[in-house]
N, C-alpha and C positions, 0 to 999 in steps of 0.2 A: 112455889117450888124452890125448896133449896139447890141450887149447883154446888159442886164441891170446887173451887181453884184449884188447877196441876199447875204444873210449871214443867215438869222434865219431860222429854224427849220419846217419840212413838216408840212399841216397843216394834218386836219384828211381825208380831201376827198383828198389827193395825195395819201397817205397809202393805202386809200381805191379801188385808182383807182390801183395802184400797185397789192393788190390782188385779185382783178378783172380779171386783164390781166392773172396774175398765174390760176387762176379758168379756164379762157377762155381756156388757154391751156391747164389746165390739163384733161377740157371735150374735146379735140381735142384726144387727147392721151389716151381715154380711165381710167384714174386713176381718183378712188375713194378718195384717200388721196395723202399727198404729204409729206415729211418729210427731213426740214432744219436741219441741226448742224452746219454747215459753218456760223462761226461769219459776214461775208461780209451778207452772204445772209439775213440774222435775221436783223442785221442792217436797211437793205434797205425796207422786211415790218415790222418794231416795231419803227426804232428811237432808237431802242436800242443796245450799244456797250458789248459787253462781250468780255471776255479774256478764251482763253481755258484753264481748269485745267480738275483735277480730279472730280468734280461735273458738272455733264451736263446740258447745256441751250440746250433746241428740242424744234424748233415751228412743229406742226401738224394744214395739211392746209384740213380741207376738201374738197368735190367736193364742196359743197352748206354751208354758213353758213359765222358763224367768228372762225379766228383761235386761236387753245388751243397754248398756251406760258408753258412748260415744265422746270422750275425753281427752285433752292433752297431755301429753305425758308429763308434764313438770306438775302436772294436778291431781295426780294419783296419791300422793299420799294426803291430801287435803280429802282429798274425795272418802279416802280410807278412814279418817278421822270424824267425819260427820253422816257417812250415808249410814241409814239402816235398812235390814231388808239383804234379801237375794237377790243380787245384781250383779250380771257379768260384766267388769270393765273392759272396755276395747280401745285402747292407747294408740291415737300417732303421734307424731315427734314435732312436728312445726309448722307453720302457717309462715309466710307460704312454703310448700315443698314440694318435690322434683315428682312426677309422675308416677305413680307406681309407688308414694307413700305418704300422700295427702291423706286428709279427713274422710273427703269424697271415695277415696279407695279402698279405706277400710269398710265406711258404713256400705258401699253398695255391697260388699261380702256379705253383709247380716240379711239378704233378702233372695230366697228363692223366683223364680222367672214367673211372669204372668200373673201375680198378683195383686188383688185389692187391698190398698194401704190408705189409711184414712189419716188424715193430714190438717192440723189446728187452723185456723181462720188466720191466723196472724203470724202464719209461718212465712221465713222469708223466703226470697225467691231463691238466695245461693244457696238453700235447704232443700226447696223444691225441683228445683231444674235437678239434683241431681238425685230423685228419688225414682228407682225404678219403679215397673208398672202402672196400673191403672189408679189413679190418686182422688178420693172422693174425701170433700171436706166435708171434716166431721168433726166440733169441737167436746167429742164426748169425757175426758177431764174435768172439763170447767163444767158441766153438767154432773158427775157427779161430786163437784165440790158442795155441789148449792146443801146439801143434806149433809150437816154432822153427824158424826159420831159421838158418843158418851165421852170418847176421849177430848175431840175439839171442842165438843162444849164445855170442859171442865177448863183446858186453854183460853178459850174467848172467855170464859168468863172470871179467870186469872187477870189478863190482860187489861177487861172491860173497870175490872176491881183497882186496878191500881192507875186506870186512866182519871177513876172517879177521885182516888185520893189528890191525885195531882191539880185536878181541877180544881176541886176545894179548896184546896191549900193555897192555890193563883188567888182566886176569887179573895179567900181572907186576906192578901198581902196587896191586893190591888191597890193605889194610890191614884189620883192626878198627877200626871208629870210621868209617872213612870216608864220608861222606856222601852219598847220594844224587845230590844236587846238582852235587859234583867230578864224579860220573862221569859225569853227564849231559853236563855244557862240556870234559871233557878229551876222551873221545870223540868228540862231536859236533865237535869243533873238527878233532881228529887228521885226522875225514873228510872235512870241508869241506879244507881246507888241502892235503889231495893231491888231489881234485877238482879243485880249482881251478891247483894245478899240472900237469893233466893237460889243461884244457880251460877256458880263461877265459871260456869262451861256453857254461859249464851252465845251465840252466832254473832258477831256485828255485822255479819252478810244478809240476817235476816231480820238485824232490827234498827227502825225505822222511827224518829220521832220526831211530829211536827207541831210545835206548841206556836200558837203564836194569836192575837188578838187584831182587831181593827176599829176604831176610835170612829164617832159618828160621820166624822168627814170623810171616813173611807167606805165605812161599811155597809154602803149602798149598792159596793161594787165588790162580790163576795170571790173571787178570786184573784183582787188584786194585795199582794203582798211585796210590792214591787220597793217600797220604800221603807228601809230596816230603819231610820232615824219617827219612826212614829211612836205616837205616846198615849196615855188615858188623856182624857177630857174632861172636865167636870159636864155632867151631865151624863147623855147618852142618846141614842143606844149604840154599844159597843159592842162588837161579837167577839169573843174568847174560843176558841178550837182548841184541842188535842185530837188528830187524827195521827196512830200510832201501829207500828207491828212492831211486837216484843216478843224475839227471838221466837218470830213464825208466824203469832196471829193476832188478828188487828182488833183494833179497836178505836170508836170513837163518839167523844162526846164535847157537846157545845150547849152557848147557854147567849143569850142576851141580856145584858146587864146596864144599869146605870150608875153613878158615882154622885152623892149628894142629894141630887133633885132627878126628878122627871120632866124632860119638858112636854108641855101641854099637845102636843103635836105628836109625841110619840106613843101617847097612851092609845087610842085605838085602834092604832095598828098593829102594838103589840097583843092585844085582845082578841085581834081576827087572825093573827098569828096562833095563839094558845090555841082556840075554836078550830082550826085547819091540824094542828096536832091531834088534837081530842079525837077528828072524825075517825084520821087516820089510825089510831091505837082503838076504836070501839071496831073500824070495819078488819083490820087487816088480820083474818082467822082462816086457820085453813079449807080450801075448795074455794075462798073469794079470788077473782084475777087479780093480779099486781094492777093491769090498767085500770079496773076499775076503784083502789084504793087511790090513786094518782087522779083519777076523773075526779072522784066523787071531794077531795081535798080541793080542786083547783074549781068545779063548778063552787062552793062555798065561797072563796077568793071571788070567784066573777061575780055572783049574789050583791057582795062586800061591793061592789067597786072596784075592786083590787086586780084588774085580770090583766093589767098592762105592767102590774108591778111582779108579777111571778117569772122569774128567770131559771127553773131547775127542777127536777121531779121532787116527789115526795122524798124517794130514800134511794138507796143502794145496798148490794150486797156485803159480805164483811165474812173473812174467812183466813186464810195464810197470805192476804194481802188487805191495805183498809180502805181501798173501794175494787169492788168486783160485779159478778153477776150474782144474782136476778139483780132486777130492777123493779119498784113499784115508780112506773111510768105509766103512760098512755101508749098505746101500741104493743104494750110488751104482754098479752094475753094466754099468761101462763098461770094457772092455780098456783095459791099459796098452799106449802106444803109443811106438817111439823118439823123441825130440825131446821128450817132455814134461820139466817141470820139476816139482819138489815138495820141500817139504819130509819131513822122515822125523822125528818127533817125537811116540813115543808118551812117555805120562808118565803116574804115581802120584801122587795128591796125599792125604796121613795130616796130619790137625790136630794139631797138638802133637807133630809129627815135621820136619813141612815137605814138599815137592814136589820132587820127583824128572825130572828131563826134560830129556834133550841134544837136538840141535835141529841138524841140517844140508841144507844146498840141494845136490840133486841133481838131474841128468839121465840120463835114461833114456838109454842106450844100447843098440847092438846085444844086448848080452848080460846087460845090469841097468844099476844105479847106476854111475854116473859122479858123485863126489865135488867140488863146485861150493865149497862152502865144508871148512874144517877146522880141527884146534886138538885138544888131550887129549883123551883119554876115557875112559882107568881113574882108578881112584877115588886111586890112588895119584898118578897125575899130576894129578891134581885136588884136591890135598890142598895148600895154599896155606902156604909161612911166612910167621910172624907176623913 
């Protein structure tokens, strides 16, 4: 399947088809209103990035209509600059303020008495305590995030394309010795620099990039990043990451790699490693569970021996953030569905051997995975000179 890359900005009938779908569902569900604070989800219908502080951004979605945007007033012209879509702004003036012209006073105007308003999972309470009516949690948003459009797929796989150049290009420059540090500003620069030759009007509100690698004596421990003075090793296994959102939407790829030599201890785990990928890209097709891609990867792992060394599910979702929902977990007993995104990133983690885990963003297609990012993945193309 060819994807085309975009790079520019929704127009206003994607916006609109967006709150469309919200609408659709929230008449499924019975709710008369619906109410965002989650910066992901405002993003996805305005076009607009915010940062959370002490002054709150709320969109208020009604059943029928367009929706009220909930904003500070020194943020109105920013707002103006990046939203797209029909959206009524509803400005107060300052956090904290006097009675009768806070946040809380405007947005309760935007709701009729006695109504069902359905309310995100991760809403805070200073959001909620001051939400009139009857408030039923519902994170219908993030549900219909899971399913692209032609437009995000051409995004993700914009993003996915230029996550793959950069890794590449680490990979060829890798050394012994080399510093954490280099590869954080060579990378991250590489990205910014074709970004910005691609589109001088990217958000820094909504992009995101995290390059960075962990040398065998770390990478057993796959979320520790705690010590910026780390370096290559000769040997291996090292794990390399770019997990990135570029100016919206995410993307991420990773790889295991060695420098020189392989040592004897690392080869067959990086081989029940490969084999735990493999399962996972033959089973994960649309109508299979996400749990049972996650089972059927981790029973392999236990077969192997391996079932003390798995610390993370298979994969995650990947959308206008670069980890989201679904999930191919256990427990998580939802059909895969076309147009979903995920990563496919099962891994081994042995102390005093290192962490084992290649890491790719795909799309569900007609028929399976469709391949969003790419780069090596035998052990031998992953085998680095010094």
């Amino acid at each position: 399947m060819n994807i085309e890359p975009i790079f520019y900005a929704p127009t206003e009938l994607e916006i609109e088809q967006r709150l469309n779908r919200v609408q659709a569902r929230m008449a499924e569900q019975g709710l008369d209103y619906y109410v965002a604070f989650c910066p992901d989800n405002i993003f996805y219908l305005t076009n607009f990035a915010n940062a959370v502080h002490e002054r709150p951004f709320i969109l208020v979605i009604p059943s029928k209509g367009i929706a009220k945007f909930v904003v500070p007033q020194l943020e109105i012209p920013h707002v103006k600059t990046r939203m797209v879509g029909d959206i009524e702004l509803v400005s107060y003036f300052e956090f904290p303020a006097p009675k009768g012209q806070a946040w809380n006073d405007r947005f309760q105007e935007l709701f009729s008495v006695n109504k069902r308003i359905g309310v995100e999972s991760i809403c805070p309470l200073q959001i909620y305590d001051e939400i009139p009516g009857e408030c039923i949690r519902s994170d219908i948003i993030d549900d219909i995030r899971m399913i692209k459009s032609d437009y995000e797929i051409g995004r993700l796989a914009y993003s996915c394309d230029l996550a793959t150049k950069a890794h590449n290009w680490f990979l060829k420059s890798a050394y012994p010795g080399m510093p954490l540090i280099e590869m954080v500003n060579s990378v991250t620069g590489f990205v910014f620099k074709q970004l910005l030759q691609d589109n001088k009007e990217i958000n820094p509100l909504s992009t995101r990039i995290s390059a960075v690698f962990q040398p065998p004596s770390v990478s057993h421990d796959p979320h520790n990043f705690t010590n910026i003075n780390m370096v290559i090793e000769k040997g291996g296994p090292h794990i390399s990451i770019i997990n990135a959102v570029m100016n919206g939407y995410g993307a991420e790829v990773e790889r295991t790699f060695f420098i020189g030599e392989i040592p004897e201890n690392a080869k067959k785990p990086f081989e029940i490693m490969l084999e735990g990928r493999r399962i996972a890209f033959e089973i994960a097709k649309p109508g299979i569970l996400m749990s049972e891609v996650d089972q059927k990867v981790n029973d392999y792992f236990k077969k192997m021996g391996m079932g003390d060394k798995l610390l993370h599910r298979t994969g995650h979702g990947m959308g206008v953030t670069g980890h989201e929902a679904p999930f191919f977990a256990e427990g998580y007993d939802r059909p895969i569905e076309k147009g979903m995104c995920f990563t496919i990133e099962p891994g081994l983690y042995i102390e005093g051997i290192g962490g084992f885990r290649h890491s790719d963003t795909i799309l569900i297609g007609e028929e399976g995975p469709i391949m969003l990012t790419d780069g090596p993945i035998s052990i031998e193309e992953l085998t680095l000179p010094i």
